[in-house]
C-alpha positions in Angstrom: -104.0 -70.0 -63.5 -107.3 -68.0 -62.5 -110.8 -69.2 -62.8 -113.0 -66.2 -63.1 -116.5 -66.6 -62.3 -118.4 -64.0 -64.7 -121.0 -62.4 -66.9 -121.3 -59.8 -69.8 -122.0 -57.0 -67.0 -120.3 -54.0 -66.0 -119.0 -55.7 -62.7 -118.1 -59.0 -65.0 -116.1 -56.8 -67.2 -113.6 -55.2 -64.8 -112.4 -58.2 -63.5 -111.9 -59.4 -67.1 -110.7 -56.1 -68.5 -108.2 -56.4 -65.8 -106.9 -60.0 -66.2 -106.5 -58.9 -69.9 -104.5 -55.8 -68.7 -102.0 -57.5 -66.7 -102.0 -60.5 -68.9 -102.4 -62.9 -66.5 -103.6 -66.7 -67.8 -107.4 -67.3 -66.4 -110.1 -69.6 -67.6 -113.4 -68.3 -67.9 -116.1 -70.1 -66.0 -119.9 -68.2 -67.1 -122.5 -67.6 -64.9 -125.7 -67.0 -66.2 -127.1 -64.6 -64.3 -130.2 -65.0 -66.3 -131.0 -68.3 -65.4 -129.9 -67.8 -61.8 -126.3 -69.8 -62.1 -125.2 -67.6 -59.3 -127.5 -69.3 -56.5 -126.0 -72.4 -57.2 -124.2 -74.3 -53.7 -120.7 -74.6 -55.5 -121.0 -71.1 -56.8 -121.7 -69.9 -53.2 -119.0 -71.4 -51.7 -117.0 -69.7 -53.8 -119.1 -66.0 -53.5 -121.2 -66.2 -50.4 -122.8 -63.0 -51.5 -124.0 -64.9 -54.7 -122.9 -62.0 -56.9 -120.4 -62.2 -60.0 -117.8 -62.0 -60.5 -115.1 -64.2 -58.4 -111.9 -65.7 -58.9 -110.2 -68.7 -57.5 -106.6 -68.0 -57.6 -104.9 -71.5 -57.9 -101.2 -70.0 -56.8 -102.7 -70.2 -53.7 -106.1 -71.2 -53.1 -107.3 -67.8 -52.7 -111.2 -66.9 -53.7 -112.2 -63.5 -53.7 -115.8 -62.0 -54.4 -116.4 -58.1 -54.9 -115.1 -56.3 -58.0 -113.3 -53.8 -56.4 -111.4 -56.6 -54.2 -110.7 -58.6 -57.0 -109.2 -55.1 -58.9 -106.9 -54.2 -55.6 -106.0 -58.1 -55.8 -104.7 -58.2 -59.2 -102.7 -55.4 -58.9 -101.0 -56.0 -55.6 -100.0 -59.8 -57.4 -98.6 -58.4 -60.7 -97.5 -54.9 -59.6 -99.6 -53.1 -62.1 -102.2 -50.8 -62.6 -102.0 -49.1 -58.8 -99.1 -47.2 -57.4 -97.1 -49.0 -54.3 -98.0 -46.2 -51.6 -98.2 -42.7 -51.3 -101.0 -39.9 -51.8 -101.6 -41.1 -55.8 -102.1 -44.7 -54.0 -104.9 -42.8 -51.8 -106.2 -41.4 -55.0 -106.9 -44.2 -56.8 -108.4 -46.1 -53.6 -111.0 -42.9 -53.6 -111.9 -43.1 -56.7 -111.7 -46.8 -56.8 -114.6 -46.4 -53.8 -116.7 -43.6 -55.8 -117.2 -46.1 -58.6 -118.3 -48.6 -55.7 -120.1 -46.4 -53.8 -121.5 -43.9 -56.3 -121.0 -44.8 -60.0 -122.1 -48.4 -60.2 -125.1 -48.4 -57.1 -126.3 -45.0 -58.7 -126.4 -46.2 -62.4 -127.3 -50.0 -61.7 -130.5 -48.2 -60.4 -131.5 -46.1 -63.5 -131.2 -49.6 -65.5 -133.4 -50.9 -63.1 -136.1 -48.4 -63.4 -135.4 -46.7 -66.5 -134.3 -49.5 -68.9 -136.1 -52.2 -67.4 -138.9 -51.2 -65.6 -140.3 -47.9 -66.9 -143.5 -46.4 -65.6 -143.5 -48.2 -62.5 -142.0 -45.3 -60.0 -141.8 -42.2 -61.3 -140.1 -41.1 -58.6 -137.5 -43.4 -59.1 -136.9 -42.5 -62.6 -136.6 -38.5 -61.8 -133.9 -39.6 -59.3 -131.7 -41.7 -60.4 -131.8 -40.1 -63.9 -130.7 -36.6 -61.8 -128.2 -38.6 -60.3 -126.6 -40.1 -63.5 -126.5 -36.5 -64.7 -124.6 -35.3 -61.7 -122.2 -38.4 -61.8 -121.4 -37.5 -65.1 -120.5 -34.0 -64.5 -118.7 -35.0 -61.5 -116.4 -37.3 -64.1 -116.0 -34.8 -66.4 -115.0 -32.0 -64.0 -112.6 -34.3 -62.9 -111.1 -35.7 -66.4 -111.0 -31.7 -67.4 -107.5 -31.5 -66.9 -105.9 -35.0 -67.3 -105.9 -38.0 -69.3 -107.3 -40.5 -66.5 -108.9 -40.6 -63.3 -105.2 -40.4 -61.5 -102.5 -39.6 -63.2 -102.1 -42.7 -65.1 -104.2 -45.7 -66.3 -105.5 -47.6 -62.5 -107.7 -49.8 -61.5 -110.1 -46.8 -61.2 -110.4 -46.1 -65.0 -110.8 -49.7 -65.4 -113.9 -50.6 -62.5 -115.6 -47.0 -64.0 -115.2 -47.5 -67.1 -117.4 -50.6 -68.0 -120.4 -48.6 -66.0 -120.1 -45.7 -68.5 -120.1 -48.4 -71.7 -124.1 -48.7 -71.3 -124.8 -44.6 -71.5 -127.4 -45.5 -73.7 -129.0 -47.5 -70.9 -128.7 -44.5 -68.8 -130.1 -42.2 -71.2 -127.2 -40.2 -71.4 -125.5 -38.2 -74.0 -121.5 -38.8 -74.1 -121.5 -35.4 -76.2 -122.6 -33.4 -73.1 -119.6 -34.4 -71.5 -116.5 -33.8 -73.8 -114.1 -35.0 -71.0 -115.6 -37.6 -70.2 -116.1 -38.9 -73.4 -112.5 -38.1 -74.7 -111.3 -40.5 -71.6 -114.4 -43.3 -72.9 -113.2 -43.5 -76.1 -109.5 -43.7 -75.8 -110.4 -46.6 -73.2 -112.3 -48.2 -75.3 -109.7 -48.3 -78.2 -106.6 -50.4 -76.0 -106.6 -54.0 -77.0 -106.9 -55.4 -73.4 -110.0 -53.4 -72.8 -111.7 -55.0 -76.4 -110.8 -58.2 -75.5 -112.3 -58.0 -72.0 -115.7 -56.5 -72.8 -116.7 -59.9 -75.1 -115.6 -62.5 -72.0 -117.5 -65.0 -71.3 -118.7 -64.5 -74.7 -119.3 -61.3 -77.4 -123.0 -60.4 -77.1 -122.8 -56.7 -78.5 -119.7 -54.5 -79.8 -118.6 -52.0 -77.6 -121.1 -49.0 -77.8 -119.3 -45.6 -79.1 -120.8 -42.4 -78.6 
């Protein structure tokens, strides 16, 4: 069993997404980011960093913080979702770390400034809006010719794919980017992915372009 430490945001719903994809057993423990549940001591023990989600693994004691660990964990237990070596290995650990590095830093900011804090920096609202826009068309150059990210379904289509759920938030039109949104919706339709966008609890449905 797997306590997972979460919220209804796009970091939250990877590591969900994923436990629903491997179909491992995990028991949902919220925290309300809202009301500042992830400050609390017995939380930080658990997530020094104070930042959802985490996991307790209880096959072994292990705790993990950081989406993109948690992901690469999963994986190596069950043996899914990421190749065992190789250079398609390499090529989901890069594009694993563009979502890290690029995708969720870079959009996390337009929802800062654009969705919830407009007219304060104008500055800040020309460039991470300009930066959304050339994410996107990065994405979409590189779906152009194949179904995923990789060559198969990774842990990469799963950690970028909950970013790209709030387009609206970025101000972005899905239809300017036929690739990428080709590779949104057919996500968005597998069972696992459904199921992990409502955990801890449904608060919208899944937005469709």
């Amino acid at each position: 069993m797997i306590d997972l430490y979460t919220w209804n945001t796009p970091n939250g719903r990877k590591a969900s997404i994923m436990l629903e994809e491997v179909e491992l057993p995990y028991r949902v423990v919220p925290i309300d980011i809202t009301k500042g549940d992830q400050f609390d001591p017995e939380f930080t023990k658990i997530c020094p960093n104070n930042k959802i989600p985490a996991i307790v693994d209880h096959d072994n004691g292990m705790t993990l913080m950081e989406s993109g660990a948690i992901l690469m964990y999963l994986a190596n237990k069950t043996g899914h979702l990421m190749p065992e070596g190789g250079e398609t290995y390499w090529r989901v650990i890069e594009w694993l770390m563009f979502q890290m590095g690029g995708v969720g830093p870079m959009l996390g900011q337009t929802h800062h400034f654009v969705k919830f804090n407009p007219g304060k920096s104008k500055y800040a609202e020309q460039r991470f809006l300009a930066e959304n826009t050339r994410i996107y068309e990065v994405l979409d150059r590189r779906l152009a010719e194949r179904q995923y990210l990789v060559n198969s379904y990774s842990i990469a289509d799963v950690a970028t794919w909950p970013w790209i759920s709030r387009f609206e938030w970025q101000t972005m039109d899905l239809a300017a980017y036929p690739n990428l949104r080709r590779w949104y919706v057919g996500i968005a339709q597998r069972p696992a992915v459904q199921r992990g966008f409502h955990v801890p609890g449904k608060v919208q449905e899944i937005p469709m372009p």
